[in-house]
C-alpha positions as CSV (number, residue, x, y, z in Angstrom):
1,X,-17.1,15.4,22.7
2,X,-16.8,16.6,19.3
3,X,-14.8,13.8,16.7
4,X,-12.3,15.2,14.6
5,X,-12.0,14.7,10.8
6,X,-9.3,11.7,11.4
7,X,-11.0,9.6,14.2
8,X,-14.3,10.4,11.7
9,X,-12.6,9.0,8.6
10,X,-10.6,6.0,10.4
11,X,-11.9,3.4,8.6
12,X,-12.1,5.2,5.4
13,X,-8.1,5.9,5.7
14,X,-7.4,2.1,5.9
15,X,-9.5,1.2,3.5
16,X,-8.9,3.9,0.5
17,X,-4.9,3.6,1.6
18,X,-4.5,0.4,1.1
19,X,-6.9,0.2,-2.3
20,X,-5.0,2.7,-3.4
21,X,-1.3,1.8,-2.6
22,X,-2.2,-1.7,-3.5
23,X,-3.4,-0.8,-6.8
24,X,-0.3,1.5,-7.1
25,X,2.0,-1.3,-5.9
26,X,0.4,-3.7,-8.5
27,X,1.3,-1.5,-10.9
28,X,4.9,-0.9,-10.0
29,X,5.1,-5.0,-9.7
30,X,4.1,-4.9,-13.6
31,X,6.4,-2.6,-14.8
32,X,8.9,-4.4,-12.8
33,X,8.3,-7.8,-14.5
34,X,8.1,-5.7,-17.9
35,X,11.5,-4.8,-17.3
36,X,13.1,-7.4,-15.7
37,X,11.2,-10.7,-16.4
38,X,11.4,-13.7,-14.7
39,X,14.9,-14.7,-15.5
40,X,16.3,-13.1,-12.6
41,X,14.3,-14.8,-10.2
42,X,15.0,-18.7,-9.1
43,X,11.3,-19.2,-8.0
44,X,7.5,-18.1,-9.4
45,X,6.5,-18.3,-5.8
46,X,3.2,-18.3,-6.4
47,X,1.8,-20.9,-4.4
48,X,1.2,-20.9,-0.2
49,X,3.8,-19.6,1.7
50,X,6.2,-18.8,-1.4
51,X,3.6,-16.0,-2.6
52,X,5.0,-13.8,0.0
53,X,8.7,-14.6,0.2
54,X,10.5,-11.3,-1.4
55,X,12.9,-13.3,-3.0
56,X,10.0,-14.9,-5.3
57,X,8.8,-13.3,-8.4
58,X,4.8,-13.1,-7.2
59,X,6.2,-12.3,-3.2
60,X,8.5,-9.7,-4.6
61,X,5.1,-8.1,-6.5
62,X,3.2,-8.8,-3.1
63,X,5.6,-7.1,-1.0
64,X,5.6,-3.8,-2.8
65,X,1.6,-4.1,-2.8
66,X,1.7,-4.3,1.0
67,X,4.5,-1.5,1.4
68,X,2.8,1.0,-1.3
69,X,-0.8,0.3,0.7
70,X,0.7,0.7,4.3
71,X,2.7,4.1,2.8
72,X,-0.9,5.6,1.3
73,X,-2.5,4.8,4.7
74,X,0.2,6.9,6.6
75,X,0.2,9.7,3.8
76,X,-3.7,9.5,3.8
77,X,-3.5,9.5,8.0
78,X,-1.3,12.7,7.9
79,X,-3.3,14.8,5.1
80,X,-7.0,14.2,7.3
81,X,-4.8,14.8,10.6
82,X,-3.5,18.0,9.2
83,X,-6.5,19.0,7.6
84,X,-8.6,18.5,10.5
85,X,-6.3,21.1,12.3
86,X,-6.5,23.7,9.7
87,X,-10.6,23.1,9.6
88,X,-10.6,23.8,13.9
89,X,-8.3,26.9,13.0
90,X,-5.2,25.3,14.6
């Protein structure tokens, strides 16, 4: 059986998603603390367990890293699913 163009670019979804969204969300974390600072956080967070609580300056960052790489996987997922269809003439 012939693979189509997602289940052949699986692991290069998940991969180039979340470089990508990560990147994207690290990005969006440092305009964030441009324009924000520190002040309005109680915690740096940026040791153990606190570097992933939201309410943490550094988990705040980390969270919107993980959220913009999990969004690129699903937008990346949808454009080689979509593709793939319009390649078999779906």
């Amino acid at each position: 059986m012939k693979k189509t163009l997602a289940q052949k670019s699986f692991w290069v979804t998940i991969v180039g998603g979340m470089l990508t969204g990560m990147g994207n969300g690290s990005v969006f974390g440092a305009a964030m603390m441009c324009l924000v600072g520190r002040g309005s956080f109680g915690d740096w967070g940026g040791i153990g367990h606190l570097a992933y609580n939201p309410y943490t300056f550094t988990g705040f960052v980390d969270w919107c890293m993980l959220i913009f790489g999990f969004s690129y996987v699903g937008i990346l997922a949808i454009s080689t699913i979509r593709h793939g269809a319009l390649e078999a003439g779906h």
